[in-house]
N, C-alpha and C positions, 0 to 999 in steps of 0.2 A: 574525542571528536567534537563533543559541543562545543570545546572552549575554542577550538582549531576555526570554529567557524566564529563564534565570539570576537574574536581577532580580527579574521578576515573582514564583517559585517563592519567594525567600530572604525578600521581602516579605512576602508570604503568612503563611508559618512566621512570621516574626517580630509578623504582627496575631496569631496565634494565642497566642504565648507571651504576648503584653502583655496581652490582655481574658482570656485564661481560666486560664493558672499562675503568673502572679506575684499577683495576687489572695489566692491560696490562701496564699500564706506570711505568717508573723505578723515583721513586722521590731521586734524588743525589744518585744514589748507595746503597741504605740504604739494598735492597735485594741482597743478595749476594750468590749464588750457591756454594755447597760444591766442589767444586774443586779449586775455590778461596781460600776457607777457610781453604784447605788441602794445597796450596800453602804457604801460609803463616802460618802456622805449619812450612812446611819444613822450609823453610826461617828463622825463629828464632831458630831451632833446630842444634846445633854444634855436629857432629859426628866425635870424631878422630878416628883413626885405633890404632889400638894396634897391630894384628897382622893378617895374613888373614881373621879369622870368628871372632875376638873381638875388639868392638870401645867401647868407652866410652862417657857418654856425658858433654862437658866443663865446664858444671856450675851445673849440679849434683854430677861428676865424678861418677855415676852407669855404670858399665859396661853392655854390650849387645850382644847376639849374633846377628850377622848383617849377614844376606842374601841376595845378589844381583844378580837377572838373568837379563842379557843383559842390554843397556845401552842407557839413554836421556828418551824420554818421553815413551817407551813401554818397560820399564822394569820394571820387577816384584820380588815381594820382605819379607822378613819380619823381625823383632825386636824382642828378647826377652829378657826378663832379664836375666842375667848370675846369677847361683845359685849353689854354692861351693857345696862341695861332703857333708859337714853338712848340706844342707839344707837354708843356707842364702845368703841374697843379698849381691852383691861385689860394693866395689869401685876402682877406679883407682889413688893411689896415690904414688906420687915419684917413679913411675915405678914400682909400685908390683900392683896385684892384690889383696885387704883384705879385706873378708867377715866384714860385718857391723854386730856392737856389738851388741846385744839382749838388751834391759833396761828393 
């Protein structure tokens, strides 16, 4: 009977350390919070300006409507695609803007 409950006790302790303090530790980084992860989005992402409300991006060349309210880490914002009066998506090249061909 002791050892029956020996078991049962060391069991116990050990559901406790697996669902509630191994959790809490960070192993090398490997968890990473969405604001890191939107960090580094921004970070690789190249926006030029084209003109007040149009940027482009360097290695897609899709243009975008680009919205920016106020400035550094509390401003707020949005992206959209730029989408020509037919209906399709634009590029930025050679300094024109030219809707992308249908295939």
């Amino acid at each position: 009977m002791g050892k029956l409950v020996y078991v049962a006790f060391s069991a116990l302790i050990m559901g406790i350390v697996v669902m509630f303090i191994l959790p809490t530790f960070n192993y090398n980084n490997t968890r990473r919070d969405s604001a890191s992860i939107q960090n580094d989005v921004q970070r690789d992402s190249t926006l030029t300006k084209i003109n007040n409300s149009l940027s482009y991006d360097k290695s897609t060349k899709i243009v975008y409507w680009y919205f920016e309210d106020g400035g550094g880490r509390m401003s707020t914002g949005f992206m959209s695609p730029y989408i020509s009066k037919d209906g399709r998506y634009c590029r930025y090249e050679k300094g024109e803007i030219i809707p992308i061909e249908k295939k």
